[in-house]
N, C-alpha and C positions, 0 to 999 in steps of 0.2 A: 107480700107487698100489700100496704092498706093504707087509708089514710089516714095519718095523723090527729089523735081528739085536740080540738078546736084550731091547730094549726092548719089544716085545710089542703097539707101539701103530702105528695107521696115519700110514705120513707120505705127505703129496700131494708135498713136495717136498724135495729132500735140503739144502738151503740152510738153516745154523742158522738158526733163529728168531727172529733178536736185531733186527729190524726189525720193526713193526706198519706191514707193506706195503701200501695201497691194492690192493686186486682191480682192477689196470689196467695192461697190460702195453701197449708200445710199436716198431710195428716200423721209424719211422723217424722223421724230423725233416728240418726245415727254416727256418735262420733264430728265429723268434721261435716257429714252430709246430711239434705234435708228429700223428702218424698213430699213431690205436690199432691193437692186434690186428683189431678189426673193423671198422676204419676211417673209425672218429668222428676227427674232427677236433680240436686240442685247442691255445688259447693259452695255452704254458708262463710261469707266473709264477713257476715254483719254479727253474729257470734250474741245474738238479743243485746245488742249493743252490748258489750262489754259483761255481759251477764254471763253465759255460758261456757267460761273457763275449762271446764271439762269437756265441753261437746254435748249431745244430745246422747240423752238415754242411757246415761254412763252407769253399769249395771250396777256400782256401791250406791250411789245418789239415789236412785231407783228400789233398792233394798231397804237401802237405809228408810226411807222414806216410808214405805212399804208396813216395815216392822217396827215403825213408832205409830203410825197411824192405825195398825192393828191391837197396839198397847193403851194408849194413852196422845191424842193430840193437844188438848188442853184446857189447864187445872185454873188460868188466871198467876197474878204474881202474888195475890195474897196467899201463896205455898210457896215453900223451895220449888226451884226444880233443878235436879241434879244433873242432866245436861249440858243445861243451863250455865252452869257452876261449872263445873268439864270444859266446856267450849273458851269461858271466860278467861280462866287458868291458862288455857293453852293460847290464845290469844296473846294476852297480858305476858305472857312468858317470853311469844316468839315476836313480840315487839321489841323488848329490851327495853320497856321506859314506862310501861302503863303500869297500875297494880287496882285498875278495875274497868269495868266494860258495861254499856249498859245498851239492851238488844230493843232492836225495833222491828220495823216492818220496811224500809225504804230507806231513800241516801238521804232524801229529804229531810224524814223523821230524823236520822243521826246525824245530821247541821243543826237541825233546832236543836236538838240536844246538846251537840257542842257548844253553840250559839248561848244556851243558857246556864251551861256549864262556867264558861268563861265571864259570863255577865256575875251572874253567882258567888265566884268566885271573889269579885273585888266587892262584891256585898258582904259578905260576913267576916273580910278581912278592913272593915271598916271605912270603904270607899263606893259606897253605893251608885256617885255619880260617873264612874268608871264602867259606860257601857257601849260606849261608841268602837267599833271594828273596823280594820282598815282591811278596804279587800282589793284586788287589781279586776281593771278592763278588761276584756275578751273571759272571765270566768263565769263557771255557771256551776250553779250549788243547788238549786233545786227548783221546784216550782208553788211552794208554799208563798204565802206572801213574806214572810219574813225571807225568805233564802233567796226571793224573788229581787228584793231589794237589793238582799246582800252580793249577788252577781249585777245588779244594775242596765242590764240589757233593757232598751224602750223598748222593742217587741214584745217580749214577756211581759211587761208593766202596764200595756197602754189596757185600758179601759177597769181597771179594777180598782179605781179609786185613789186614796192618798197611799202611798208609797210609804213603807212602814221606816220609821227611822232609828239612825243609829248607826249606819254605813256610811265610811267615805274610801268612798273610788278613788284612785289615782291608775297612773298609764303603770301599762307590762312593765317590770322591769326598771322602775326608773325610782332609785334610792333616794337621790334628792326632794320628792316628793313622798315617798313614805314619811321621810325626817319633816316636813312640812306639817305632815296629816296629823301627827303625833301633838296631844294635848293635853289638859290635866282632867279630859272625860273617857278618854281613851284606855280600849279594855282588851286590846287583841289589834293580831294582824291573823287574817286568814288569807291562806293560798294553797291551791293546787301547786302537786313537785310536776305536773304536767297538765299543762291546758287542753282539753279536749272536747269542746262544745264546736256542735257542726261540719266534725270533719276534719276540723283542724287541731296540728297536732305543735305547741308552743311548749317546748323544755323548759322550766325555769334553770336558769345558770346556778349552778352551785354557790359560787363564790356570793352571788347574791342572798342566797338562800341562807349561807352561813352569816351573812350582814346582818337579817334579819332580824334572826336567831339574835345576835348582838343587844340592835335596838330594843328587843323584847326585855334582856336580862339588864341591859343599863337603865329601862324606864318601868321596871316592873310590869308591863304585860306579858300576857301568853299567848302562844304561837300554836295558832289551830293548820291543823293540816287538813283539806279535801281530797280522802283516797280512798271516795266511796270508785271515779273510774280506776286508779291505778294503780289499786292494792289487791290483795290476791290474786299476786303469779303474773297481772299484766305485763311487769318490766323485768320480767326472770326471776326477783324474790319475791318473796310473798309482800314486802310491802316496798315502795319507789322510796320512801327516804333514805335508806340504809345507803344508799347508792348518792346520795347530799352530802354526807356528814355530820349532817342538824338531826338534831331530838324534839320532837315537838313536846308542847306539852300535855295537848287533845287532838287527836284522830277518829277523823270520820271513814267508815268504809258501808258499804252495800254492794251492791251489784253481783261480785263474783263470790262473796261470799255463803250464798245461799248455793249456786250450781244452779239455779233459777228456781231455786224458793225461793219468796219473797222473804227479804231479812237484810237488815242494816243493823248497826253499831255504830256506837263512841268508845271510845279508848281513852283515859284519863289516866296520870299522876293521882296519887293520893293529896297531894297538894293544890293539885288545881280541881279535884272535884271535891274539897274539902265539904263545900256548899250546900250537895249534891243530898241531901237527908232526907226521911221516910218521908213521903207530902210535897217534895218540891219538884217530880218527875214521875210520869206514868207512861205505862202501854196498854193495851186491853191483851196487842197479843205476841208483843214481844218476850220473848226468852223462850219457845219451844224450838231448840235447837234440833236436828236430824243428823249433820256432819260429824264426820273425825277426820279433823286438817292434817294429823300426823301421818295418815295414811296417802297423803297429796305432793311429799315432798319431793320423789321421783318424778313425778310428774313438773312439777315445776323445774326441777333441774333441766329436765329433757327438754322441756319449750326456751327456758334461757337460750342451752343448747342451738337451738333450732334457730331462734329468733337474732341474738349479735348477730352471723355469719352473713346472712342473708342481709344487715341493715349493713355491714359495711361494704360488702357487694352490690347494695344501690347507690352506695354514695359516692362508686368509682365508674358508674357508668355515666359517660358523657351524657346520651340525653335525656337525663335530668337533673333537674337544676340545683332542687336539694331535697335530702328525705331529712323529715329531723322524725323523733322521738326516741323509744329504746326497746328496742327486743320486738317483741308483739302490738307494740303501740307506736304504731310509724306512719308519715305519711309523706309522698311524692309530688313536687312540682312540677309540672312541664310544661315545660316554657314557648312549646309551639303552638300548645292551645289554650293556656291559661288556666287548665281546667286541674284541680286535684282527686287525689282517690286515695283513699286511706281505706287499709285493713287488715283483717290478721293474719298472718304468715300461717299457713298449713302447709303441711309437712307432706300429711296424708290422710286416711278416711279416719285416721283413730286419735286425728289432734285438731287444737282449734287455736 
């Protein structure tokens, strides 16, 4: 503890303050379980908010990890990286719609990407003014200013100046206002296939979903999907569209794709990242990949497994009012105190 140069005031810890952290620090895990500092024991429901798909200390992630940092962490993108290339492949595969990927660091980082992907896009197909994005209410896509916009939340906004443009908001769910939004500057609709900012948990309806999809292919835009929460195994497959019907035609992911390496991605058509050329996107340290997804698919099958049974056995208990989401990504009403809780169904100490 000391005092702060010229600020005058005591800080306990040099870590801005932009978190209202729990007083509860963690010196290790395991599986579904966490070990305090003082060695309470602790069943993890918050899963690093949607990060830790695997659990803590999952011995591959940990290996893997282990044996590329022993080899080679990183070269920059001006080399191949074979990995790199491996991961992309397999990605783009078990999509069933992309035929290229390009790695970040964050979910953030892989909206702006998308974000520019799509703008991009209607530039080099000769419509430059084509860059306005239609995104829905209660969404949140990141905390960049651009992505800050593009979710439209005043809490996130307020004090960082002009609000970057190029977003128009309209309400959850409500068609006749996307058909409004739509214009001759208009370059994308983006949506989450599940809203999950704050705890809450809002399904977009299919039928919807597939509407979209519609408006997109009648008016020449493309259709970004945000599945940095609810790709990778959240909704029992690896990605929450499959489960729509709709094909995006750019996908954003992070969070569970690293295993809590820090790592995001976009997912593109060769047609919508036509744009996408040597110069008009970087990372410093995206593309050192560490995972092998092939080896994850039991695994995802099993938490599907796990997760339906249990989301339709809350929705037949009287008191509560309604759980919505799917699989692992569910959250409960109750109606006597108003209050919600959303989390992730564990099985046991060796799932999350």
């Amino acid at each position: 503890m000391r005092k702060a140069a010229k600020a005058g005031h005591i800080v306990t810890s040099h870590l801005l303050p932009t978190f209202a952290r729990v007083d509860l620090g963690f010196e290790r895990g395991e599986g579904a379980w966490l070990v305090a500092t003082n060695g309470e024991r602790y069943l993890d429901f918050t899963s690093g908010v949607a990060v830790n798909a695997l659990g803590h200390a999952h011995p591959h992630v940990a290996q893997a990890i282990a044996e590329q940092a022993a080899k080679l962490i990183h070269v920059s993108n001006l080399f191949r990286i074979p990995e790199g290339e491996r991961l992309a492949e397999r990605l783009c595969a078990a999509s069933g719609f992309a035929e290229y990927a390009f790695f970040c660091n964050s979910g953030a980082e892989a909206m702006e990407g998308a974000i520019k992907c799509a703008r991009k896009y209607h530039a080099v197909n000769g419509a430059p003014e084509r860059v306005r994005i239609i995104t829905f209410e209660g969404a949140f896509h990141g905390r960049t200013l651009a992505t800050l916009a593009a979710g439209g939340q005043k809490k996130y906004l307020e004090g960082f100046g002009p609000v970057v443009e190029g977003f128009d908001q309209v309400p959850f769910g409500d068609l006749a206002a996307v058909k409004r939004a739509i214009g001759p500057t208009t370059a994308a609709i983006l949506i989450e296939p599940i809203q999950g900012e704050g705890g809450g948990v809002h399904v977009v309806d299919n039928q919807f979903l597939r509407e979209l999809r519609e408006l997109c292919d009648t008016n020449g835009l493309l259709l970004v999907l945000d599945e940095v929460q609810t790709g990778m195994g959240r909704t029992g497959d690896l990605f929450a569209f499959p489960h729509t019907g709709v094909t995006p035609d750019i996908m954003a992911l992070a969070k569970a794709l690293g295993g809590g390496f820090p790592m995001g991605a976009f997912l593109t058509t060769a047609a919508a990242g036509k744009g996408m050329t040597a110069g008009t996107h970087g990372s410093c340290f995206g593309g050192m990949v560490v995972l092998d997804l092939d080896r994850h698919s039991a695994a995802r099958a099993e938490r599907h497994h796990q997760g339906e049974p249990r989301h339709e056995e809350a929705r037949a208990r009287p008191r509560r009012k309604t759980a919505r989401g799917r699989t692992l990504a569910m959250i409960f009403d109750k109606p006597s105190t108003r209050t919600r809780v959303s989390f992730d169904v564990a099985k046991d100490r060796n799932n999350v």
